[in-house]
MOPAC internal coordinates of N, CA, C and O (Angstrom, degrees):
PM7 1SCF
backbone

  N    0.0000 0     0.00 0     0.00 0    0    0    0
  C    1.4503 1     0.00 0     0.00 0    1    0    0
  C    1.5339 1   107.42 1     0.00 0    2    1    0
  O    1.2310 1   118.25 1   -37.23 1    3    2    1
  N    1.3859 1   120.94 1   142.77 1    3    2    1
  C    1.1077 1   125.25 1  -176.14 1    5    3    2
  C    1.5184 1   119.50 1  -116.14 1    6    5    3
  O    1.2310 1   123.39 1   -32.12 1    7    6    5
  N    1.1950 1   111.11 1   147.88 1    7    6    5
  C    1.8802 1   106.18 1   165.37 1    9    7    6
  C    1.2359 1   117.46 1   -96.46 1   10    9    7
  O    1.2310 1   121.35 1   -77.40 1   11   10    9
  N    1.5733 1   115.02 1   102.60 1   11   10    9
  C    1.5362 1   108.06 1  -167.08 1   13   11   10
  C    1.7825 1   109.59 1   -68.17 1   14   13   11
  O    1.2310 1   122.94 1   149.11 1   15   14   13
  N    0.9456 1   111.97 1   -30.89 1   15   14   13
  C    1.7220 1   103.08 1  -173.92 1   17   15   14
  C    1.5058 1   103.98 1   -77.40 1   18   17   15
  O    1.2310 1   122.48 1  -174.38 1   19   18   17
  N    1.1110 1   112.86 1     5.62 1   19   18   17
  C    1.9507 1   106.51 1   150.17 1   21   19   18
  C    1.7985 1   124.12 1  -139.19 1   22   21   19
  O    1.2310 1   134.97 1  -163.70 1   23   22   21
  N    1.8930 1    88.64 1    16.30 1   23   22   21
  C    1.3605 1   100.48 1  -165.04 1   25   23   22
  C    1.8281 1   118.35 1    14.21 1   26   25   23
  O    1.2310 1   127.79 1   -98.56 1   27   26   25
  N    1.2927 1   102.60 1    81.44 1   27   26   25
  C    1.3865 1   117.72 1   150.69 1   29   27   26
  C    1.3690 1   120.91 1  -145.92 1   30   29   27
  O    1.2310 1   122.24 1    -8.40 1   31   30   29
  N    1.3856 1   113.32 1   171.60 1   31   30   29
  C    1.4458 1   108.54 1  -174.57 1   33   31   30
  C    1.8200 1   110.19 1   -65.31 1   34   33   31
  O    1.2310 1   127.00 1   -26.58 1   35   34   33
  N    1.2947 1   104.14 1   153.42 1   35   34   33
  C    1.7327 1   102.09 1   176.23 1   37   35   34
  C    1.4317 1   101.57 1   -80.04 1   38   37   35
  O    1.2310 1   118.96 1   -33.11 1   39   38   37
  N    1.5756 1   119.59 1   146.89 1   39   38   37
  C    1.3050 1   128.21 1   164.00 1   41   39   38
  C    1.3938 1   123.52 1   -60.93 1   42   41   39
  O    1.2310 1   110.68 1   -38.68 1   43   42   41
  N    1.2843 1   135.13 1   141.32 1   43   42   41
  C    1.4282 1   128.39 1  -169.44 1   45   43   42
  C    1.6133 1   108.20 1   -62.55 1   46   45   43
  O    1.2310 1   119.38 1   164.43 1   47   46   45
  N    1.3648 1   118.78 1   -15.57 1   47   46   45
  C    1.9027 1   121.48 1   169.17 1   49   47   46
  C    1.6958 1    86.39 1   -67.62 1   50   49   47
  O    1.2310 1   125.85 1    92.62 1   51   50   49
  N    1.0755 1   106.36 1   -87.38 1   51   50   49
  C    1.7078 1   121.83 1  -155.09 1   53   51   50
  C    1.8734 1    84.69 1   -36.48 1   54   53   51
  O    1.2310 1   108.09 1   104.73 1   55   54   53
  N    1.0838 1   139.85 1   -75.27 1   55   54   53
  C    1.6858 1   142.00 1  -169.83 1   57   55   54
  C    1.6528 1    95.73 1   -31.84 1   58   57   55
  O    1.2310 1   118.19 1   115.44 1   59   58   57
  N    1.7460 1   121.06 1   -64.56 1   59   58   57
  C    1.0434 1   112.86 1  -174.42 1   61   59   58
  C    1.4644 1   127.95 1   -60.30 1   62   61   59
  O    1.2310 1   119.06 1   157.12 1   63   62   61
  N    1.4604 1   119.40 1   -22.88 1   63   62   61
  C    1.2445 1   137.45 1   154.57 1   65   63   62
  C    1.0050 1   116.17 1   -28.28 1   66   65   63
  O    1.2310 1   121.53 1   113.56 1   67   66   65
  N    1.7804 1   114.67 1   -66.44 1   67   66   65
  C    1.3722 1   129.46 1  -146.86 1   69   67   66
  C    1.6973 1   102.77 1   -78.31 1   70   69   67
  O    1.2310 1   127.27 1   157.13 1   71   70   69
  N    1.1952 1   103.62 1   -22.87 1   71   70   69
  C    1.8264 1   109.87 1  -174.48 1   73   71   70
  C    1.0777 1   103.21 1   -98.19 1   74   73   71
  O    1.2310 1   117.19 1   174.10 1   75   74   73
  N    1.5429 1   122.96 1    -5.90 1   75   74   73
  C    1.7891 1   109.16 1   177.84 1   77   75   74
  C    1.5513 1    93.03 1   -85.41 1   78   77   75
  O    1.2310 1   118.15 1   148.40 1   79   78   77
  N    1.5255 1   121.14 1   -31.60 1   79   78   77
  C    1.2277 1   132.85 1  -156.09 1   81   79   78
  C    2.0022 1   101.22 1   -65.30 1   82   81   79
  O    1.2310 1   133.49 1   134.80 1   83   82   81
  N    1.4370 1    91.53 1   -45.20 1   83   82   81
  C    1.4455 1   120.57 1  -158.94 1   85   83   82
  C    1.8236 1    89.83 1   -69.98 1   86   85   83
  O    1.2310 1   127.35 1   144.27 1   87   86   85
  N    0.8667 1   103.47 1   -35.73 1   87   86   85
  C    1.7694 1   121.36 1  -154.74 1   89   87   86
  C    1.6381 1   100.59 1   -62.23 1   90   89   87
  O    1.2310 1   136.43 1   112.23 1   91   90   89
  N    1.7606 1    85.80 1   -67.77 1   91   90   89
  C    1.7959 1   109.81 1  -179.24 1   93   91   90
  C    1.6306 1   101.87 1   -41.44 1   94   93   91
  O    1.2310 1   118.52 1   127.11 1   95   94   93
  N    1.4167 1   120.43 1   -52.89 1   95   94   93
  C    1.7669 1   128.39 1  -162.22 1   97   95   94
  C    1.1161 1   105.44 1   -54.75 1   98   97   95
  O    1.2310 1   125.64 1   130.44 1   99   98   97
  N    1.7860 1   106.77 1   -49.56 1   99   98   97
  C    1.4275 1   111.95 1  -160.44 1  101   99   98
  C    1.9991 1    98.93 1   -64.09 1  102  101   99
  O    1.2310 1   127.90 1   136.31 1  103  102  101
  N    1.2842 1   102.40 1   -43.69 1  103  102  101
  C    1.7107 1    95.65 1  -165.86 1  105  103  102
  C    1.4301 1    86.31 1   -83.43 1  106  105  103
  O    1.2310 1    97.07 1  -147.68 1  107  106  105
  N    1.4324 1   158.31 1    32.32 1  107  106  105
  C    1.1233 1   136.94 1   153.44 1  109  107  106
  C    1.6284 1    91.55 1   -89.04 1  110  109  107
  O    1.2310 1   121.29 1    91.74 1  111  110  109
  N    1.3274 1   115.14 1   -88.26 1  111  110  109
  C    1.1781 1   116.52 1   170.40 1  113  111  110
  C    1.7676 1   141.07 1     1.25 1  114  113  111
  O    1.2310 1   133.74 1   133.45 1  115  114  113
  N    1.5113 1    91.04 1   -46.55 1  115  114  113
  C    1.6343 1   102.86 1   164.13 1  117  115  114
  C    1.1542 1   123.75 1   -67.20 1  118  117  115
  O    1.2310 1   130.09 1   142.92 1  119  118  117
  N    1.4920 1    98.15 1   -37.08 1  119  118  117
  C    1.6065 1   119.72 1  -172.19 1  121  119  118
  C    1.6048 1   103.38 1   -47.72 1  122  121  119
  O    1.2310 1   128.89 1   100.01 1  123  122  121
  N    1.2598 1   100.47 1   -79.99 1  123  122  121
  C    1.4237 1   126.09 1   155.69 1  125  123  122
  C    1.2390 1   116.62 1    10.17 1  126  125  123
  O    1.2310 1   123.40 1    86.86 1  127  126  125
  N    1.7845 1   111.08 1   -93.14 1  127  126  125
  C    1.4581 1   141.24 1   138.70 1  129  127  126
  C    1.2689 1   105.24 1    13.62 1  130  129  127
  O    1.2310 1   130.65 1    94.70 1  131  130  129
  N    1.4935 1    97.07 1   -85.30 1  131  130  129
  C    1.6031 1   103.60 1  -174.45 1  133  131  130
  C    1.3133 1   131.29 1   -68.99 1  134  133  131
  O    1.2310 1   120.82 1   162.66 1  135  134  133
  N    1.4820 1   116.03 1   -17.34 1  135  134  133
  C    1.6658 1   111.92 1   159.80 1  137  135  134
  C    1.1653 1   104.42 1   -63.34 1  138  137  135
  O    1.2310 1   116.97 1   135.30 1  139  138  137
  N    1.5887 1   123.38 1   -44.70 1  139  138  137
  C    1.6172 1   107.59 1  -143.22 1  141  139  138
  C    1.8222 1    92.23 1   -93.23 1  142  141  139
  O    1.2310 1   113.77 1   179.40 1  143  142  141
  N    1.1569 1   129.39 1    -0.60 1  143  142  141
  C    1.5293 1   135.02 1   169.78 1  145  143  142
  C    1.7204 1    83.89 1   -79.42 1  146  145  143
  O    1.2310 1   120.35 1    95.26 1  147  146  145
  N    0.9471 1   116.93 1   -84.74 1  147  146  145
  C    1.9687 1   114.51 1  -149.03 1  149  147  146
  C    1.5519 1   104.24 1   -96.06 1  150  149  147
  O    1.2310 1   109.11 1  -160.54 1  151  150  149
  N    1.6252 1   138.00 1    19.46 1  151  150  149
  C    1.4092 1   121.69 1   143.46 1  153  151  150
  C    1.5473 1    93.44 1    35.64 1  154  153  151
  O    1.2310 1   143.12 1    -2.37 1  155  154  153
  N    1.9695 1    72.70 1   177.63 1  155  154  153
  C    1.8139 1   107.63 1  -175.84 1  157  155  154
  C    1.8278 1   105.35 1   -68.70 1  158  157  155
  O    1.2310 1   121.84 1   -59.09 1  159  158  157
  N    1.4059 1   114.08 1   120.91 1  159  158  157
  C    1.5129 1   127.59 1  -158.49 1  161  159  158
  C    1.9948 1    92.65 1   -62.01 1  162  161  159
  O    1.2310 1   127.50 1   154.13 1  163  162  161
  N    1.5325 1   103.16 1   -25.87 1  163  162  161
  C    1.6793 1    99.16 1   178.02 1  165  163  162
  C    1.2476 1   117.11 1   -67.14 1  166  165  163
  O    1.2310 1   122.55 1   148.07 1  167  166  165
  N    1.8349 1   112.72 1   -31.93 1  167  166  165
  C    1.0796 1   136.11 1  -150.56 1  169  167  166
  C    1.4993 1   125.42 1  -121.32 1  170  169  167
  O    1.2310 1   125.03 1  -161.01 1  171  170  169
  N    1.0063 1   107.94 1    18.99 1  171  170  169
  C    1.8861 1   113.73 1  -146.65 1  173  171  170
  C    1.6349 1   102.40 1   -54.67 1  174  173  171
  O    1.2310 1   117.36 1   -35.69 1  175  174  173
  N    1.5346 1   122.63 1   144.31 1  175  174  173
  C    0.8595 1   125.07 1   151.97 1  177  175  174
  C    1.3511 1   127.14 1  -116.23 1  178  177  175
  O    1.2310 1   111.86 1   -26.73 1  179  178  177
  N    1.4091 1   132.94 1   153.27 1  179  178  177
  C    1.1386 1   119.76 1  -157.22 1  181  179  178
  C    2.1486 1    93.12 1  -124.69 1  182  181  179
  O    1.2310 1   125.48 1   -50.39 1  183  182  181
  N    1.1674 1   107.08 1   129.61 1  183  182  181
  C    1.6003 1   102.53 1  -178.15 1  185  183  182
  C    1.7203 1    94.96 1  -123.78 1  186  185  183
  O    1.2310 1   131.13 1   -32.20 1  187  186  185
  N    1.9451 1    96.12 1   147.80 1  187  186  185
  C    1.3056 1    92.76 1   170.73 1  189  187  186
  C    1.3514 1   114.90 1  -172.05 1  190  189  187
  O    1.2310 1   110.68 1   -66.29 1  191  190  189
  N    1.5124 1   135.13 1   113.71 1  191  190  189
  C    1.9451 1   139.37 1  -110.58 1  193  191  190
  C    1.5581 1    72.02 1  -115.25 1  194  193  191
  O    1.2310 1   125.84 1   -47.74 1  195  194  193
  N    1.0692 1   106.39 1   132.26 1  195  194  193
  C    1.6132 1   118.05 1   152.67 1  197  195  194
  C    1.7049 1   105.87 1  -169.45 1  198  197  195
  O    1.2310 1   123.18 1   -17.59 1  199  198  197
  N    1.5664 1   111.51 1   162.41 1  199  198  197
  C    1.1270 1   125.72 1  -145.75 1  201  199  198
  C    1.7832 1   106.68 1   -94.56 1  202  201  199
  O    1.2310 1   132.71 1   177.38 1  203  202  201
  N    1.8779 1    93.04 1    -2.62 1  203  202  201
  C    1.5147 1    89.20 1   164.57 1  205  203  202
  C    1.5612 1    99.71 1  -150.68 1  206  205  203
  O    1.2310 1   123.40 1     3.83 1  207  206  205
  N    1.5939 1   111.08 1  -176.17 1  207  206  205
  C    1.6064 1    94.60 1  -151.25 1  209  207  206
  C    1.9390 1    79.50 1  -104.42 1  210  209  207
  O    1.2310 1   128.21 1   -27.06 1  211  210  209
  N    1.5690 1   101.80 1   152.94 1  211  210  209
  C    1.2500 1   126.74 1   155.34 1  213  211  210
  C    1.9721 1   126.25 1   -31.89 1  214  213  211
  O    1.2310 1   130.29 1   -41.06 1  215  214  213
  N    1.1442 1    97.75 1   138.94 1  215  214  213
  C    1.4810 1    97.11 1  -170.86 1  217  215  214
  C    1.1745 1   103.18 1   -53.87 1  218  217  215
  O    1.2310 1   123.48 1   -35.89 1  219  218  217
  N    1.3859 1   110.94 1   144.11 1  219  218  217
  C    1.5763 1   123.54 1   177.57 1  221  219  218
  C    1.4125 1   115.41 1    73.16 1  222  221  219
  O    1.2310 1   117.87 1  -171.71 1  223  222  221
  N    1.2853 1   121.67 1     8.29 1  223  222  221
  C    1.3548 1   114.66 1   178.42 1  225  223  222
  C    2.3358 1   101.39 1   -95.99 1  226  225  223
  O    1.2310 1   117.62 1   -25.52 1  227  226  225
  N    1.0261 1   122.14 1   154.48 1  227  226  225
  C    1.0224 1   130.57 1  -178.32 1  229  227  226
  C    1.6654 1   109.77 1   -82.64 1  230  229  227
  O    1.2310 1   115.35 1   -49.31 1  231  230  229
  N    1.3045 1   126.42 1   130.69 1  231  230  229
  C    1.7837 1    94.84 1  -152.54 1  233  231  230
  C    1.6491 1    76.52 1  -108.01 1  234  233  231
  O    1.2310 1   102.94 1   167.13 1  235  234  233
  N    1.1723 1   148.92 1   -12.87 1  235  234  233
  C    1.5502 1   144.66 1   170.59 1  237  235  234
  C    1.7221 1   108.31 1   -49.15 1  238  237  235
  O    1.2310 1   124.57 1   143.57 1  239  238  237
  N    1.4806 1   108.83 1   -36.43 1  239  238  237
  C    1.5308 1   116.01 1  -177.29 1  241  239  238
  C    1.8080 1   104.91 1   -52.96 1  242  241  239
  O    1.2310 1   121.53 1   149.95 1  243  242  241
  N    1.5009 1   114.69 1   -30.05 1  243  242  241
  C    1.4363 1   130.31 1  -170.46 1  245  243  242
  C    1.6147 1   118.47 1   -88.95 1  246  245  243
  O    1.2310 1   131.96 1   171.32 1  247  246  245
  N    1.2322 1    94.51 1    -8.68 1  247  246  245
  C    1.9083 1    93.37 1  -161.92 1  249  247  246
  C    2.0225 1    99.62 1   -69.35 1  250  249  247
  O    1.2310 1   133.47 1   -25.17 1  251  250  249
  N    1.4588 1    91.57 1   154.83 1  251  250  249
  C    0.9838 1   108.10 1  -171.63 1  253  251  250
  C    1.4286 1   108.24 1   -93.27 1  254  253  251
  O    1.2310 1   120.27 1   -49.84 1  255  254  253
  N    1.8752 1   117.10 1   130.16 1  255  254  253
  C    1.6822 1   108.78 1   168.15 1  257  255  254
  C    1.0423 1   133.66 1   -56.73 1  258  257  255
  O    1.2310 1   120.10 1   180.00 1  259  258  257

């Protein structure tokens, strides 16, 4: 792996760095994930991004001002 803004190889610290760095994100991220998948067990909400709305949803409820 290289550091392009000094194009040289990375040192095996700076490499181990980069995967603790990489490491931490990934399990933040999941973390994340998994609240916003399984919410409050009283309360669950369920979220989910797409570029058109789900069957049965009214897509006028969405329009933008």
């Amino acid at each position: 792996m290289r550091n392009e803004r000094h194009d040289e190889r990375l040192s095996d610290e700076e490499l181990e760095l980069l995967l603790q760095y990489l490491s931490r994100f990934a399990n933040h991220d999941l973390d994340l994930f998994a609240l916003i998948q399984v919410g409050d067990p009283e309360y669950p909400a369920y979220v989910s991004i797409s570029r058109t709305p789900e069957a049965g949803v009214d897509p006028s409820a969405y329009r933008r001002p």
